[in-house]
KENU-853230 format. One line per 10 residues: number of its first residue (from 1); for each residue x negated, y, z negated of C-alpha. Coordinates in Angstrom, 3 decimals. Example, Ala and Ser with C-alpha at 12.3 -4.5 7.8 and 13.67 -1.06 7.14 Angstrom:
REM residues 2
1) -12.300,-4.500,-7.800 ~ -13.670,-1.060,-7.140
END
This chain:
REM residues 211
1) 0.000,0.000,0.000 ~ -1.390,3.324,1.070 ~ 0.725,6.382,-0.166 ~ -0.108,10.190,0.941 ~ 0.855,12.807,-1.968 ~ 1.581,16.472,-2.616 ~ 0.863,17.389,-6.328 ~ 3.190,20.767,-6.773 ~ 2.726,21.913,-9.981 ~ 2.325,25.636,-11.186
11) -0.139,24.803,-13.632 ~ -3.907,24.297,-12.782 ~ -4.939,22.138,-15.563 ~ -2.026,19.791,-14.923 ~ -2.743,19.311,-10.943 ~ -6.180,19.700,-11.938 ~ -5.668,16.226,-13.908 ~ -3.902,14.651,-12.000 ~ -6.137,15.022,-9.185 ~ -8.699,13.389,-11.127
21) -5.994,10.859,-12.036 ~ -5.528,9.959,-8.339 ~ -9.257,9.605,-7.079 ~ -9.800,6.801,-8.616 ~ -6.118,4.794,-8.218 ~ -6.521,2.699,-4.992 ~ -3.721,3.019,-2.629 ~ -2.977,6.341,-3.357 ~ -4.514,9.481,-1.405 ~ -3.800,13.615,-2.760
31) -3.159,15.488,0.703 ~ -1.782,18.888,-0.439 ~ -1.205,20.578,-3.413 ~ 1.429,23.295,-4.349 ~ 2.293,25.959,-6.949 ~ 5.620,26.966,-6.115 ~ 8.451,25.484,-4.031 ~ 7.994,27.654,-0.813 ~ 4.108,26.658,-0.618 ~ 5.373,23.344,-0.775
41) 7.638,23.739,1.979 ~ 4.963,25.039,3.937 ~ 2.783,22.217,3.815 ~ 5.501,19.783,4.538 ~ 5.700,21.209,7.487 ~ 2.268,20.551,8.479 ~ 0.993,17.302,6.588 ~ 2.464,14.010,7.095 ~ 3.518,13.384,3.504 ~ 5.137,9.712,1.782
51) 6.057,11.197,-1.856 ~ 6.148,14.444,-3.535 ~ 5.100,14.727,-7.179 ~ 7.198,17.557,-8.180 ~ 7.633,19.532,-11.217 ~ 11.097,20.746,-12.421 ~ 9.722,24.431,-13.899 ~ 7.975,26.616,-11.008 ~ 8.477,30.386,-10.313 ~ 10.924,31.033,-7.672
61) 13.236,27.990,-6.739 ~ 12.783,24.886,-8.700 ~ 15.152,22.470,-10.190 ~ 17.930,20.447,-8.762 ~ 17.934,23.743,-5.912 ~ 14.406,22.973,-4.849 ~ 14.837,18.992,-4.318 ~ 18.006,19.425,-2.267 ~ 16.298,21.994,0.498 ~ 13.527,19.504,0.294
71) 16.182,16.508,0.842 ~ 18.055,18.213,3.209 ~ 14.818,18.617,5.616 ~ 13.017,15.722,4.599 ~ 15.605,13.189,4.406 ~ 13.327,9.849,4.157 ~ 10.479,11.547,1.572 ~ 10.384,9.921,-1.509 ~ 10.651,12.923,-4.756 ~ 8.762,11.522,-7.874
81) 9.508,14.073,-10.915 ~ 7.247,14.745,-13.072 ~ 8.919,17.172,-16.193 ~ 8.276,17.765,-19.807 ~ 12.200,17.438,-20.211 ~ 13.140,14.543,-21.315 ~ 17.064,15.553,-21.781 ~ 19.578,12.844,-19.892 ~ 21.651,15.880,-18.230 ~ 18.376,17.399,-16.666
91) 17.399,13.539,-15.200 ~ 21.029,13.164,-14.513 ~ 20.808,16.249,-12.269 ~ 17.775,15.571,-10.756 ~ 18.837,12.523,-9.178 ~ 21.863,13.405,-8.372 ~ 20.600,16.814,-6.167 ~ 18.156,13.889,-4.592 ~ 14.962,12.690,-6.666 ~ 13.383,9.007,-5.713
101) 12.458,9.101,-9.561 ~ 11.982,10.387,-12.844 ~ 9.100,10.782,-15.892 ~ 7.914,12.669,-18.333 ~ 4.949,14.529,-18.596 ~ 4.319,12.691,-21.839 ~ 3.678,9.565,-20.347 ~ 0.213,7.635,-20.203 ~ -1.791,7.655,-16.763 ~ -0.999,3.721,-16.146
111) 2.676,4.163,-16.143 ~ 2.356,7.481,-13.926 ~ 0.773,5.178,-11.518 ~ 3.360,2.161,-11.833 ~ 5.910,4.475,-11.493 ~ 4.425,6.099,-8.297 ~ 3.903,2.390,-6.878 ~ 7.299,0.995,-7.996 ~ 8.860,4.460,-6.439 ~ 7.048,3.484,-2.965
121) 8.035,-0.159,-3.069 ~ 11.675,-0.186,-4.342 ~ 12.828,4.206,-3.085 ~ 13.241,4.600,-7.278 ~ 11.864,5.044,-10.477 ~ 13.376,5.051,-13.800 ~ 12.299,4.108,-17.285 ~ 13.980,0.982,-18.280 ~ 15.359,3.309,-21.296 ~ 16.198,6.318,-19.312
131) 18.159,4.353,-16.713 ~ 20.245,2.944,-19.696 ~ 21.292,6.100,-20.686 ~ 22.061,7.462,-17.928 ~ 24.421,4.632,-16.931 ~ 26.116,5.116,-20.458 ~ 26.368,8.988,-19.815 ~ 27.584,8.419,-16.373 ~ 30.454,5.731,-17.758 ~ 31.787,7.847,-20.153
141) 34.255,11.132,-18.277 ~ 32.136,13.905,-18.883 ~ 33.984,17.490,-19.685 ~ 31.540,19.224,-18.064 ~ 32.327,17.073,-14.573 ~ 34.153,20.481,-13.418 ~ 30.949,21.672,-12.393 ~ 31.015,19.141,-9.403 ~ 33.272,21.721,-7.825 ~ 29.950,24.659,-7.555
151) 27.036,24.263,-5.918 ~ 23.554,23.996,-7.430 ~ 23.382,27.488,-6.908 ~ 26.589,28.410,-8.155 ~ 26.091,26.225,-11.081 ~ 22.860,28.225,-11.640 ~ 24.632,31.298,-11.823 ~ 27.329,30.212,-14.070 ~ 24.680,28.906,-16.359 ~ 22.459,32.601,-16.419
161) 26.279,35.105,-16.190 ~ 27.061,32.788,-19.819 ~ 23.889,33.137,-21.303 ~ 24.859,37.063,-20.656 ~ 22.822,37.878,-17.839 ~ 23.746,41.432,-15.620 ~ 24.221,40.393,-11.528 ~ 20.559,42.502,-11.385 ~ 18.723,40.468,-13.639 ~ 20.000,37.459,-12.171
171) 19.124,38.682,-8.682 ~ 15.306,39.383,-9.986 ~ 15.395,36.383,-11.730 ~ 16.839,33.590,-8.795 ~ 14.509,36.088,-6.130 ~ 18.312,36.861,-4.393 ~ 19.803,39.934,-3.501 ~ 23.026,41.586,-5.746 ~ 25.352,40.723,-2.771 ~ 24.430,37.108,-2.615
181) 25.323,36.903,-6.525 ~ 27.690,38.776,-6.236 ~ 29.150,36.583,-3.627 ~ 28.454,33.137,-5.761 ~ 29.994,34.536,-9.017 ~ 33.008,35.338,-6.794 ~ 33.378,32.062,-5.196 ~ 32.850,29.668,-8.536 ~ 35.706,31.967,-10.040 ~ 37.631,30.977,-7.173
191) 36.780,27.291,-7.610 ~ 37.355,27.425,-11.589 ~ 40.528,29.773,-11.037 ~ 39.224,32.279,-13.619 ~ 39.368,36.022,-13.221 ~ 36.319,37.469,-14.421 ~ 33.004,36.394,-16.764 ~ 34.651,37.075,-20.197 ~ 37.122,33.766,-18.896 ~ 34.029,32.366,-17.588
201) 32.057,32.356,-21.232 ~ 35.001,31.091,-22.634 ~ 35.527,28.360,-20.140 ~ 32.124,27.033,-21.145 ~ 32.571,27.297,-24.758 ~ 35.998,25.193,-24.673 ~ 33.985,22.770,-22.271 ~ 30.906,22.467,-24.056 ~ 29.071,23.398,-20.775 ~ 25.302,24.259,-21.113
211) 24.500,23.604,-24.893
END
């Protein structure tokens, strides 16, 4: 097995280590390496690439946003994530915007590297314990299942106008102009059939949404 990886992580002492990581693991060759969604874009472009290691928390567009743009171009590319959260909604939402696979940033070097191989032979990676709880989480009718209505965008905007965020801030923050939030606010109201934020806060609070 011979499997050609993109590191993207913002920080240098994590890609630094895991380049150091990867030199020696047979079967596995570094291509690229990214600190920020759009830089990995760019070299996807122009590197023939099996699997991306990917960090959830970059500047600019990360998350759930990031691997769908990456899934919607790159259909067959396998998405390992690598994250320091460990929290079942944030896997949950990973693999369901896309990711091949899952781990934490806690984890030893030898089960990074089964988890990259197992990823490349089977399409998926979970740990035995993290897959069993997200297949309890996903049996169980979750209140918070409204949010399949938005978009990971939308959802992302909901999440920031709660935690009391102006449409400015939130346009610095997401790197979007005010009319685009503005538009997205607009439509999940729409979708939720609520009138304005102070109905949105409240929404969340009765649904236990984002806590």
């Amino acid at each position: 097995m011979h499997v050609r990886l993109i590191v993207t992580d913002d920080h240098e002492l994590v890609r630094a280590g895991l380049l150091q990581l990867f030199e020696g693991a047979p079967g596995i060759e570094v291509v690229g390496e990214a600190v920020n969604g759009e830089e990995l874009m760019r070299k996807l472009q122009a590197t023939q690439v099996d699997l991306v290691l990917l960090d959830l928390d970059m500047p600019g567009e990360n998350g759930a946003n990031l691997i769908e743009r990456i899934r919607r171009h790159y259909p067959d590319l396998l998405i390992l994530i690598l994250s320091a959260h460990d929290e079942i909604k944030v896997v949950s939402r990973a693999v369901q915007a896309g990711a091949s696979g899952y781990i934490c940033k806690d984890c030893s070097p030898k089960t990074l590297l089964e988890a990259i191989h197992k990823v490349v032979a089977t399409g998926k990676y979970l740990s035995p314990l993290m897959a069993e709880e997200l297949a309890y989480t996903s049996a169980i009718p979750q209140a918070n299942n409204s949010l399949a209505l938005l978009s990971s965008r939308e959802q992302e905007i909901f999440r920031l106008l709660v935690e009391g965020l102006s449409n400015d801030d939130i346009s610095r923050q997401l790197f979007i102009s005010d009319r685009t939030v503005s538009a997205h606010k607009i439509n999940l109201l729409n979708k939720l059939g609520l009138k304005n934020v102070v109905e949105l806060v409240h929404y969340s609070i009765q649904h236990q949404l984002f806590v």
